[in-house]
N, CA, C and O atoms as a GROMACS GRO file, in nm:
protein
  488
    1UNK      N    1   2.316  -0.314   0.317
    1UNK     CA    2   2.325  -0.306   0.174
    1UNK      C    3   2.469  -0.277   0.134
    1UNK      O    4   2.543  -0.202   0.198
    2UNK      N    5   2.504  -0.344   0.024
    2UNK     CA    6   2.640  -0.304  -0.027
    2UNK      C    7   2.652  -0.214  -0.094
    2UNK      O    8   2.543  -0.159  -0.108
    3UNK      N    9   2.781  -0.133  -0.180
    3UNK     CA   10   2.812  -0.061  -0.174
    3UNK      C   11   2.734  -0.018  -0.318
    3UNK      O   12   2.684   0.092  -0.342
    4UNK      N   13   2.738  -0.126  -0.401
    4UNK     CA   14   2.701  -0.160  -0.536
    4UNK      C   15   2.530  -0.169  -0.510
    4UNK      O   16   2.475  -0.235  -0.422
    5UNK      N   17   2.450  -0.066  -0.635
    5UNK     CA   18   2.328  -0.106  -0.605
    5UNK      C   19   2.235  -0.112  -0.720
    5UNK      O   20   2.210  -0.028  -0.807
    6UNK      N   21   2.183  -0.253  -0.694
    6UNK     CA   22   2.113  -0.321  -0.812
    6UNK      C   23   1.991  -0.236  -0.915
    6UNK      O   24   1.962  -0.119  -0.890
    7UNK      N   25   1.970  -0.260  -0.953
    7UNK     CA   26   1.882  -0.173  -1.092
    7UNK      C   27   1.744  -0.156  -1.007
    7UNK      O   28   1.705  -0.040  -0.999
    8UNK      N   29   1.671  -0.247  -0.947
    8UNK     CA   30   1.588  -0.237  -0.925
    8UNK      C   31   1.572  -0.160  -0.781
    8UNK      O   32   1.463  -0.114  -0.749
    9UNK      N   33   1.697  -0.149  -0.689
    9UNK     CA   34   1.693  -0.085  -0.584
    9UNK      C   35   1.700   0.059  -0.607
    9UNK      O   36   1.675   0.145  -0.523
   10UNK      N   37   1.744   0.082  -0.749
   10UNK     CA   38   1.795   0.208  -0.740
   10UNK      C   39   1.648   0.254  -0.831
   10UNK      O   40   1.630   0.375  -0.842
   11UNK      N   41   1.569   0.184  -0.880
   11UNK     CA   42   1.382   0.244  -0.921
   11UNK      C   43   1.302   0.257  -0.822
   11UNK      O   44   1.217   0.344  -0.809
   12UNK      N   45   1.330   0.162  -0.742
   12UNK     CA   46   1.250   0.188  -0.578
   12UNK      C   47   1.315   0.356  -0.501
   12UNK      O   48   1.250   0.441  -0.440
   13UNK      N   49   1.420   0.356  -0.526
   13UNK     CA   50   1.451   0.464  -0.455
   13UNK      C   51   1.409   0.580  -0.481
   13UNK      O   52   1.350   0.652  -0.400
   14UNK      N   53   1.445   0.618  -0.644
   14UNK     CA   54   1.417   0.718  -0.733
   14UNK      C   55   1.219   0.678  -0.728
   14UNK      O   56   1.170   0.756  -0.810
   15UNK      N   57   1.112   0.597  -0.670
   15UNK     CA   58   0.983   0.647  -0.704
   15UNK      C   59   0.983   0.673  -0.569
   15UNK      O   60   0.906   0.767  -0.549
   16UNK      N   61   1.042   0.625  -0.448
   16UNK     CA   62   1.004   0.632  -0.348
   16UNK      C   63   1.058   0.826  -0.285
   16UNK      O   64   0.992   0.903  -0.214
   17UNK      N   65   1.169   0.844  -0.335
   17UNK     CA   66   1.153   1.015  -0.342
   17UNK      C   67   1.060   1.117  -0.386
   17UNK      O   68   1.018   1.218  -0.329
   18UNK      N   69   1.028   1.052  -0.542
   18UNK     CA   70   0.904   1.135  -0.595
   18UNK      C   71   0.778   1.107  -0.523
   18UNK      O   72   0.670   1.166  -0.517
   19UNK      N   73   0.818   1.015  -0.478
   19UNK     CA   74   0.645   0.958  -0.394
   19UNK      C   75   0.623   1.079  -0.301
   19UNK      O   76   0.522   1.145  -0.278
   20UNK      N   77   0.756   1.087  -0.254
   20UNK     CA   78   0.744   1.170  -0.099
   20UNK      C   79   0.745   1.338  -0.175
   20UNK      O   80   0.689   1.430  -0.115
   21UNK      N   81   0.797   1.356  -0.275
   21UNK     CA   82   0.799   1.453  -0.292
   21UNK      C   83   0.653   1.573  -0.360
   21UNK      O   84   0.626   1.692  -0.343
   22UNK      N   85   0.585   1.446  -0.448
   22UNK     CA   86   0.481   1.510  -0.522
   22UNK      C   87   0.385   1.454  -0.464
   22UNK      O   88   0.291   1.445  -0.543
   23UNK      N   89   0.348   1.388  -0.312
   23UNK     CA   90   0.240   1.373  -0.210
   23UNK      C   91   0.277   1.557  -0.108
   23UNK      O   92   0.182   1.624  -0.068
   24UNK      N   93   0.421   1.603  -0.087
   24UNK     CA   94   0.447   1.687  -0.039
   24UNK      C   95   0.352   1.838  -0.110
   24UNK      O   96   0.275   1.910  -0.047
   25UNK      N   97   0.390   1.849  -0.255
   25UNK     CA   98   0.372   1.916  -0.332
   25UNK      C   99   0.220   1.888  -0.326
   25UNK      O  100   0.185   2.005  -0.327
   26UNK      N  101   0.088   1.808  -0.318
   26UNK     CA  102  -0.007   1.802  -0.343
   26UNK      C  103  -0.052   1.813  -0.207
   26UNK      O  104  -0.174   1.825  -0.194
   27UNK      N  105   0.026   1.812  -0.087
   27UNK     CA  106  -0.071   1.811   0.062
   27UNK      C  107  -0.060   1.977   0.041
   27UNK      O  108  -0.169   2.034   0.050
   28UNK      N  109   0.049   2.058   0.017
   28UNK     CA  110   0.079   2.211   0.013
   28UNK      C  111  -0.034   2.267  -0.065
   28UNK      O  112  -0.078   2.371  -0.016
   29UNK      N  113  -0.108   2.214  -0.203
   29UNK     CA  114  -0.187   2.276  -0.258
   29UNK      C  115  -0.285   2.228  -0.253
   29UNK      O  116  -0.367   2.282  -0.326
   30UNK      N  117  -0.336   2.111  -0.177
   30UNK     CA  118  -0.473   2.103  -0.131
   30UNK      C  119  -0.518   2.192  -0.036
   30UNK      O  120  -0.624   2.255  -0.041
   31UNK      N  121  -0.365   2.196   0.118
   31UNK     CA  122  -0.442   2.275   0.219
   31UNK      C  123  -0.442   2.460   0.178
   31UNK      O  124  -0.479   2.547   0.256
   32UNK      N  125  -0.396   2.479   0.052
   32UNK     CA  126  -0.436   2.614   0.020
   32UNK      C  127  -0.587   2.638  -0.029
   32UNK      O  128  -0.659   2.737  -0.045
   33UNK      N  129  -0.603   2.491  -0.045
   33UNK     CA  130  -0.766   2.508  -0.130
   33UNK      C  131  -0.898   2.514  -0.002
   33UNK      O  132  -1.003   2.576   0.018
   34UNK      N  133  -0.819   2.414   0.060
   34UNK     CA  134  -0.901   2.429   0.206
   34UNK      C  135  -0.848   2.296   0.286
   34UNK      O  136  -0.798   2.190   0.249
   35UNK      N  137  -0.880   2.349   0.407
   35UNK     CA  138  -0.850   2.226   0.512
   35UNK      C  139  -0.878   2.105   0.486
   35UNK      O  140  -0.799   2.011   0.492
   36UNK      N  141  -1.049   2.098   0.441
   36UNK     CA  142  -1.100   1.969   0.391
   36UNK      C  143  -1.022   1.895   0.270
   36UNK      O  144  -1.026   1.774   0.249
   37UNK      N  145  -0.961   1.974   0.208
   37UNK     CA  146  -0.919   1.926   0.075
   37UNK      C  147  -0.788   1.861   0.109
   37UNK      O  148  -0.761   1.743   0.091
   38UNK      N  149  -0.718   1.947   0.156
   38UNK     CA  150  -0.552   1.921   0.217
   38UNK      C  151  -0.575   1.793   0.328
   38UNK      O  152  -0.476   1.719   0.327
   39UNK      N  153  -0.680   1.748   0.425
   39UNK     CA  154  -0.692   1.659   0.486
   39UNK      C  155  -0.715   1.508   0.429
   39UNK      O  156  -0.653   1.404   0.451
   40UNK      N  157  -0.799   1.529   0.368
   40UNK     CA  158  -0.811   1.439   0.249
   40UNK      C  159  -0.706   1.424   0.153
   40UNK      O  160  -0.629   1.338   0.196
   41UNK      N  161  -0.674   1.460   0.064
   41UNK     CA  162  -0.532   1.433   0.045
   41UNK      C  163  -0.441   1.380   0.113
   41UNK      O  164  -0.410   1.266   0.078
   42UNK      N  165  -0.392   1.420   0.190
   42UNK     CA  166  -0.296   1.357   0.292
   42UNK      C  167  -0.345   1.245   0.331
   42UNK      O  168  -0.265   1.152   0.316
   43UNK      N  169  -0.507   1.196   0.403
   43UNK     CA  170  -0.491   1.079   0.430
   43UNK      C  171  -0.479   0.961   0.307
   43UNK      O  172  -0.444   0.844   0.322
   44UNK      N  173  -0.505   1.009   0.219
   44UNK     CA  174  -0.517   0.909   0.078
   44UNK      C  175  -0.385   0.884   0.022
   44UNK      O  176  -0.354   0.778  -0.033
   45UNK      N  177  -0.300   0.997   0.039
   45UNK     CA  178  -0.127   1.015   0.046
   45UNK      C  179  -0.055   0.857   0.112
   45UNK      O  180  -0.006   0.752   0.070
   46UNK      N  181  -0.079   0.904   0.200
   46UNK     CA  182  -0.057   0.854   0.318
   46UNK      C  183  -0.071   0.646   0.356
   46UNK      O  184  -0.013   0.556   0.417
   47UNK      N  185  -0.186   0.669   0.269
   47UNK     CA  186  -0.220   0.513   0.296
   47UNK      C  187  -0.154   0.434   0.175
   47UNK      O  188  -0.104   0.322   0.175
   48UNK      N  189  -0.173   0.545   0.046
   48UNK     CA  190  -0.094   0.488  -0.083
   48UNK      C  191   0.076   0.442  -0.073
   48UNK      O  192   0.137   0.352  -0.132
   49UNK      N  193   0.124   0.549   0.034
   49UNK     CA  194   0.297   0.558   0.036
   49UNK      C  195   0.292   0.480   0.153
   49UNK      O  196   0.411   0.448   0.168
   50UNK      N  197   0.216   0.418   0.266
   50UNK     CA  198   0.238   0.324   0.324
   50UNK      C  199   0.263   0.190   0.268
   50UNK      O  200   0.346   0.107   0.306
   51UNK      N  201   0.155   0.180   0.147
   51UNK     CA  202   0.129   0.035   0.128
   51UNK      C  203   0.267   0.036  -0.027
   51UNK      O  204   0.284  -0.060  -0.101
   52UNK      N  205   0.324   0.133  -0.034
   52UNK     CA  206   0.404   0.130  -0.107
   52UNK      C  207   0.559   0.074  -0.062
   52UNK      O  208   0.648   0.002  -0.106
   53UNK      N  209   0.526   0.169   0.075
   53UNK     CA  210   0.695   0.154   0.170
   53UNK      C  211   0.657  -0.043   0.217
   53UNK      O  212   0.761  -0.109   0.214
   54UNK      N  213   0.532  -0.123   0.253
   54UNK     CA  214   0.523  -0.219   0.279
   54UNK      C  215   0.549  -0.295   0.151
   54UNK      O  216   0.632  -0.378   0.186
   55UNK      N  217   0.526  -0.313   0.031
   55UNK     CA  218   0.550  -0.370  -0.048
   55UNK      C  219   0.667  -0.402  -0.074
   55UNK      O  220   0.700  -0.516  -0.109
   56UNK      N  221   0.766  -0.280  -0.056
   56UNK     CA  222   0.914  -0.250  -0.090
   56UNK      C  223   0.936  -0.338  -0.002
   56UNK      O  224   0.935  -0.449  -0.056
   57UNK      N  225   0.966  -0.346   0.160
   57UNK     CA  226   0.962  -0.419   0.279
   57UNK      C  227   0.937  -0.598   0.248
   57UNK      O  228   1.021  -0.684   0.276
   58UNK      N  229   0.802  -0.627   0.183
   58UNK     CA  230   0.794  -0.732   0.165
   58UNK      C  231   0.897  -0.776   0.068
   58UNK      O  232   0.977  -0.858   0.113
   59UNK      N  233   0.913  -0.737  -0.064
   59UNK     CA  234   0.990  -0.772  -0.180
   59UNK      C  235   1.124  -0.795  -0.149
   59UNK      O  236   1.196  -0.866  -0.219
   60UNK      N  237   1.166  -0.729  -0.031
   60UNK     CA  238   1.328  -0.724   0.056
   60UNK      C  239   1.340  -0.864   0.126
   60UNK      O  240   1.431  -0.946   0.124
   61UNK      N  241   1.222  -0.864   0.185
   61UNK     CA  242   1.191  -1.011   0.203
   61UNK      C  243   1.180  -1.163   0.160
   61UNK      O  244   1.221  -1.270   0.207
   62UNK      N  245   1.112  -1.125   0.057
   62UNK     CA  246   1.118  -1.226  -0.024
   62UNK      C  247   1.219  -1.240  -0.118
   62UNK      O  248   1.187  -1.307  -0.216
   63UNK      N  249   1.314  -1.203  -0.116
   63UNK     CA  250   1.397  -1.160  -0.239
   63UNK      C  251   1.524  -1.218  -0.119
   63UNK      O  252   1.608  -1.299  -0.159
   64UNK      N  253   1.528  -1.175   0.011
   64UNK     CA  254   1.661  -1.224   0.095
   64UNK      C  255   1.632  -1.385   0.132
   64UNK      O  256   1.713  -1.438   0.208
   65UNK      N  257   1.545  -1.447   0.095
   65UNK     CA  258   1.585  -1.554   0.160
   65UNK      C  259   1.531  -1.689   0.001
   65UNK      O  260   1.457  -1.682  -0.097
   66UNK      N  261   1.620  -1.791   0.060
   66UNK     CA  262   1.582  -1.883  -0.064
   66UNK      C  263   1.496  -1.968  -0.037
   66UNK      O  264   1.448  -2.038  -0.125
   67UNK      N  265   1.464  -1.977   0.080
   67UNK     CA  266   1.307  -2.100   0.117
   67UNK      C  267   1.244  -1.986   0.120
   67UNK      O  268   1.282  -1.869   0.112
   68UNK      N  269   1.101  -2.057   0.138
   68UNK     CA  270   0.976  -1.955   0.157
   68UNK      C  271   1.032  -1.956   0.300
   68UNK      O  272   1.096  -2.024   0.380
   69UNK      N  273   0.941  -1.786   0.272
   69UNK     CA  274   0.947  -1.708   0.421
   69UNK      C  275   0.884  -1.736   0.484
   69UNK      O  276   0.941  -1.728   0.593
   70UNK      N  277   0.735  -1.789   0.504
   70UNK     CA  278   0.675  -1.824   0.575
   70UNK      C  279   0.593  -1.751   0.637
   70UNK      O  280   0.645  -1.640   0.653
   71UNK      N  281   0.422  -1.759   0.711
   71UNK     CA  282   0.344  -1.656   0.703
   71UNK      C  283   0.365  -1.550   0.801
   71UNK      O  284   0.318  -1.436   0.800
   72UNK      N  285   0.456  -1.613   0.901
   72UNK     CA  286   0.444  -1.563   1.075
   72UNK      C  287   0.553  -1.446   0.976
   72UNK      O  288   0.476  -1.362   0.931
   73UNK      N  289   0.648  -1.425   0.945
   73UNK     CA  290   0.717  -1.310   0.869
   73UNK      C  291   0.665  -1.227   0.797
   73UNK      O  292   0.702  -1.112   0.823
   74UNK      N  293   0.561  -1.239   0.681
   74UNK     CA  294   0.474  -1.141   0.643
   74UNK      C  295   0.401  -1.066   0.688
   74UNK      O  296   0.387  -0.948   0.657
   75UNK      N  297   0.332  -1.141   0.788
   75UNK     CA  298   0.190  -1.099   0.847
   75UNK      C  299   0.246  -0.935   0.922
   75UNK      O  300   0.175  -0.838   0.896
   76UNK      N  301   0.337  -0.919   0.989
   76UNK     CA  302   0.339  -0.766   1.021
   76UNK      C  303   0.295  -0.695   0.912
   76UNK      O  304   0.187  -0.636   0.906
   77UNK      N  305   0.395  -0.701   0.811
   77UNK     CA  306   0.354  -0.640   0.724
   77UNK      C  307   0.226  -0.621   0.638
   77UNK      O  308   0.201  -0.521   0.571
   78UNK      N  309   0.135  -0.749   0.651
   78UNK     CA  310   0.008  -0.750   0.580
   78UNK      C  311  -0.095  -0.698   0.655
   78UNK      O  312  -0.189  -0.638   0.601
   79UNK      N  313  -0.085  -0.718   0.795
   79UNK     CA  314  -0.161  -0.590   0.934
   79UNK      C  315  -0.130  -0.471   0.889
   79UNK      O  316  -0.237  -0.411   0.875
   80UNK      N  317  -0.008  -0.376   0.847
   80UNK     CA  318  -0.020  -0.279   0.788
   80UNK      C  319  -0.082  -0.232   0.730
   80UNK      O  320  -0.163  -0.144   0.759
   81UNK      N  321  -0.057  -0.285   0.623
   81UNK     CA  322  -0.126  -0.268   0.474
   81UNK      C  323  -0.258  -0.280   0.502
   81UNK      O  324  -0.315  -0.174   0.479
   82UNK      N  325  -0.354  -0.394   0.554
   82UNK     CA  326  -0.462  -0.367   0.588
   82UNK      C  327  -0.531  -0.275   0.681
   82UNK      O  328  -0.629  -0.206   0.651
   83UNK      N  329  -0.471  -0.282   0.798
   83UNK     CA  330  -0.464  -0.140   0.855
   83UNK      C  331  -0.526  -0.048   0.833
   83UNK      O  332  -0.634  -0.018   0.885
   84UNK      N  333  -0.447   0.027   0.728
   84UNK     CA  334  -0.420   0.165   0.651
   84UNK      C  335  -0.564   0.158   0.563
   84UNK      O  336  -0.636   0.257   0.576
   85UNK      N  337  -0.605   0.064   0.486
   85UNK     CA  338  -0.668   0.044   0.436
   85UNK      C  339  -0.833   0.067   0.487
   85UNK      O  340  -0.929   0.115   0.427
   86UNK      N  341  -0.816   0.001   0.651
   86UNK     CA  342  -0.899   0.013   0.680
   86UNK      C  343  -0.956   0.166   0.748
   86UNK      O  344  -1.067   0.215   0.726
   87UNK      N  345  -0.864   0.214   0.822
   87UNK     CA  346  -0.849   0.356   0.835
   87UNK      C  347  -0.909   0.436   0.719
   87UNK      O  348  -0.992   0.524   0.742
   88UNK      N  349  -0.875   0.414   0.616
   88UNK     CA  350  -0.976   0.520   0.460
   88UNK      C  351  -1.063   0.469   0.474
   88UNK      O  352  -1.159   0.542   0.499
   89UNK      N  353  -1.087   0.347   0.470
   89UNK     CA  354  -1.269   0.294   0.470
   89UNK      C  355  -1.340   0.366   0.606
   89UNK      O  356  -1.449   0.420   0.589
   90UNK      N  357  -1.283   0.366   0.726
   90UNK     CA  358  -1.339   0.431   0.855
   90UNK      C  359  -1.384   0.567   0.819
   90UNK      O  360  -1.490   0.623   0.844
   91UNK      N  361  -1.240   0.624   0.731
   91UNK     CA  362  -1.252   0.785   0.703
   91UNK      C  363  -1.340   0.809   0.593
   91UNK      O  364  -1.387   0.922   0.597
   92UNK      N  365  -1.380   0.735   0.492
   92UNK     CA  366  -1.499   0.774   0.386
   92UNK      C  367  -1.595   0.736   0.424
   92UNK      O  368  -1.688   0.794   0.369
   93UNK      N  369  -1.648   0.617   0.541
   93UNK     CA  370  -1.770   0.582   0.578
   93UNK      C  371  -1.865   0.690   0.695
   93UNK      O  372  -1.985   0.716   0.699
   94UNK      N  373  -1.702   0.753   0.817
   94UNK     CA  374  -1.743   0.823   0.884
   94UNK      C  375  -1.766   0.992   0.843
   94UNK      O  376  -1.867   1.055   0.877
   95UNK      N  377  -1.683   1.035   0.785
   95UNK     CA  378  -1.644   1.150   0.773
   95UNK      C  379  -1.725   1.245   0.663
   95UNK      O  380  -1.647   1.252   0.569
   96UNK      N  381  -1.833   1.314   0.634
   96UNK     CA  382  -1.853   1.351   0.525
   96UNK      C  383  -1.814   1.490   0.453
   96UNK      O  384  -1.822   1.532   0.338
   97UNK      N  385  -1.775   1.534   0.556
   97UNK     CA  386  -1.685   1.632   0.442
   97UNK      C  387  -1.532   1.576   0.407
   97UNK      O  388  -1.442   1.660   0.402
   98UNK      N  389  -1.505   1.459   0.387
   98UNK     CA  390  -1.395   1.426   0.272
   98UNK      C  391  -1.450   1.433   0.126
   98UNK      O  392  -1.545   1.385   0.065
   99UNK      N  393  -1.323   1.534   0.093
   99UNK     CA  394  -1.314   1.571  -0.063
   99UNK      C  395  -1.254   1.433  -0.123
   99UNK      O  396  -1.162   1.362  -0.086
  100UNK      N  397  -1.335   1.426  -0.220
  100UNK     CA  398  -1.341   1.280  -0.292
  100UNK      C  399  -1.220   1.314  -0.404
  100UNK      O  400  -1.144   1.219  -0.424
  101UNK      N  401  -1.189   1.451  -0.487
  101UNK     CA  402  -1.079   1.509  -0.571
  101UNK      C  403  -1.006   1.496  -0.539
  101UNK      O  404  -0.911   1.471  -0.613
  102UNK      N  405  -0.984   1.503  -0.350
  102UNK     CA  406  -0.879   1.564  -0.330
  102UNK      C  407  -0.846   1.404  -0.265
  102UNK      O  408  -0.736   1.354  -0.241
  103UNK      N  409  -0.919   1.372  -0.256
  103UNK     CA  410  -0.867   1.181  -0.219
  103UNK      C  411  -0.813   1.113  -0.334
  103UNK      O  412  -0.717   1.039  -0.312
  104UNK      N  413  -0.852   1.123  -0.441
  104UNK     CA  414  -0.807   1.010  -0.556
  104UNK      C  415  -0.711   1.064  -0.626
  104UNK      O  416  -0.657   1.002  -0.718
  105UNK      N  417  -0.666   1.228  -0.582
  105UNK     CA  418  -0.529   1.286  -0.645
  105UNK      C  419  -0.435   1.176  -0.518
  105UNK      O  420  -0.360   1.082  -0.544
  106UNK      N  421  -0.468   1.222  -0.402
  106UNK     CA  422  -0.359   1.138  -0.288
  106UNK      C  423  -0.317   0.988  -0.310
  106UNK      O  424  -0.204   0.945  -0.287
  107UNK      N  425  -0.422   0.914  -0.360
  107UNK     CA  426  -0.421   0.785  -0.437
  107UNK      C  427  -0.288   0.767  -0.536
  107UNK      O  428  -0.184   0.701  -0.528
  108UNK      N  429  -0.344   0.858  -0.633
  108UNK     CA  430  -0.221   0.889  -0.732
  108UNK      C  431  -0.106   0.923  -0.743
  108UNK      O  432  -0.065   0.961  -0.852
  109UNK      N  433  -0.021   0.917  -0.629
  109UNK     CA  434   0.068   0.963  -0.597
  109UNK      C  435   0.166   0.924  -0.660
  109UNK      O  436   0.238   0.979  -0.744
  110UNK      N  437   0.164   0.758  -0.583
  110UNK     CA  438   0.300   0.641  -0.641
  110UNK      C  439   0.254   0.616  -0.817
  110UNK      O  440   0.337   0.625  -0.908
  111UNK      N  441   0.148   0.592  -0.831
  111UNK     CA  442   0.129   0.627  -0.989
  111UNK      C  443   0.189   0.689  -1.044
  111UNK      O  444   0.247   0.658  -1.148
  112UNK      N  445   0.192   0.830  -0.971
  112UNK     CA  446   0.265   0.958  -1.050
  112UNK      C  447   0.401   0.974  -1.070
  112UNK      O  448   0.460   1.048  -1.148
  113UNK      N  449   0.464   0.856  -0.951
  113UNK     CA  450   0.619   0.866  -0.916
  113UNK      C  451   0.662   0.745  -1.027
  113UNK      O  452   0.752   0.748  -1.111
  114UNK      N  453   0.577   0.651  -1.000
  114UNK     CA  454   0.645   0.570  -1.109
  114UNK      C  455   0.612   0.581  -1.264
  114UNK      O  456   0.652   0.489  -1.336
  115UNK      N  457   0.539   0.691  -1.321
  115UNK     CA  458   0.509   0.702  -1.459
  115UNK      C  459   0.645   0.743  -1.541
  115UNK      O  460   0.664   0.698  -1.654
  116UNK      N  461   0.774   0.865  -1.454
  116UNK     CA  462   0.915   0.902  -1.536
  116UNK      C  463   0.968   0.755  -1.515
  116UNK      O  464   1.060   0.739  -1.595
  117UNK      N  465   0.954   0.684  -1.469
  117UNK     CA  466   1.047   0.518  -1.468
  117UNK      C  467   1.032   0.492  -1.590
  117UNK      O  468   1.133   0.465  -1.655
  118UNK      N  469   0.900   0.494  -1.654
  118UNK     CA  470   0.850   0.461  -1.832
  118UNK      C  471   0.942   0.520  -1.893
  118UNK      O  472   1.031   0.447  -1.936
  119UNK      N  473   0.950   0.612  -1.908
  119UNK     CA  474   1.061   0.695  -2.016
  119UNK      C  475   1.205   0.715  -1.975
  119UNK      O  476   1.271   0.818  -1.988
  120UNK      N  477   1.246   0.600  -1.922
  120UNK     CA  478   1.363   0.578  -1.878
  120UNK      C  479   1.449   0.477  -1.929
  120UNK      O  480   1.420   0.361  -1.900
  121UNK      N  481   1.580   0.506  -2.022
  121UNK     CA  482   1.585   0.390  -2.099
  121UNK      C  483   1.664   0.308  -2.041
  121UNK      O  484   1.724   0.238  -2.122
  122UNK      N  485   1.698   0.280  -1.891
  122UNK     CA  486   1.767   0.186  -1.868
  122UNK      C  487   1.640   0.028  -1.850
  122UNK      O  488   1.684  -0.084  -1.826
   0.00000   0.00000   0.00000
């Protein structure tokens, strides 16, 4: 990357800190509530800021080259993302003490990071 950095690299950056920061802040006060809660959280954290860091990844992608990229280049990245995905489905199908509160706050994470972008007047 150069030295100079584009508008949109610099919104990815600024949600991708808060991402990490207020998933940090919400794994700390789930596992005060209880293990179950703080576990849950985190994995819901976790799968949201994955498929967030893959998106970013893809868009770098598609954005560096001027032909299509082609599928054999995505596909790492779309095994991820599904992945992860599938891992929460394993963990809500198998698991029954996952806290369902404490899952759809972890969800909310990148939501939460990108809502100050709104009131941002650049």
């Amino acid at each position: 990357m150069s030295g100079a950095v584009s508008g949109i690299d610099a919104v990815v950056r600024r949600v991708r800190r808060r991402a990490f920061i207020l998933a940090a802040i919400g794994v700390i006060a789930a596992f005060a509530v209880s293990w179950r809660s703080g576990l849950s959280l985190t994995i819901a954290a976790a799968v949201v800021i994955f498929s967030f860091l893959v998106l970013e990844k893809l868009m770098d992608r598609l954005g560096s080259r001027q032909a299509n990229p082609g599928s054999r280049a995505l596909q790492p990245l779309l095994a991820v993302t599904g992945g992860s995905f599938a891992i929460l489905a394993l963990v809500l199908w198998r698991w029954r003490g996952f806290d369902a509160v404490a899952g759809a706050a972890g969800l909310s994470v990148v939501v939460l990071a990108v809502i100050p972008e709104i009131w941002t007047k650049e």
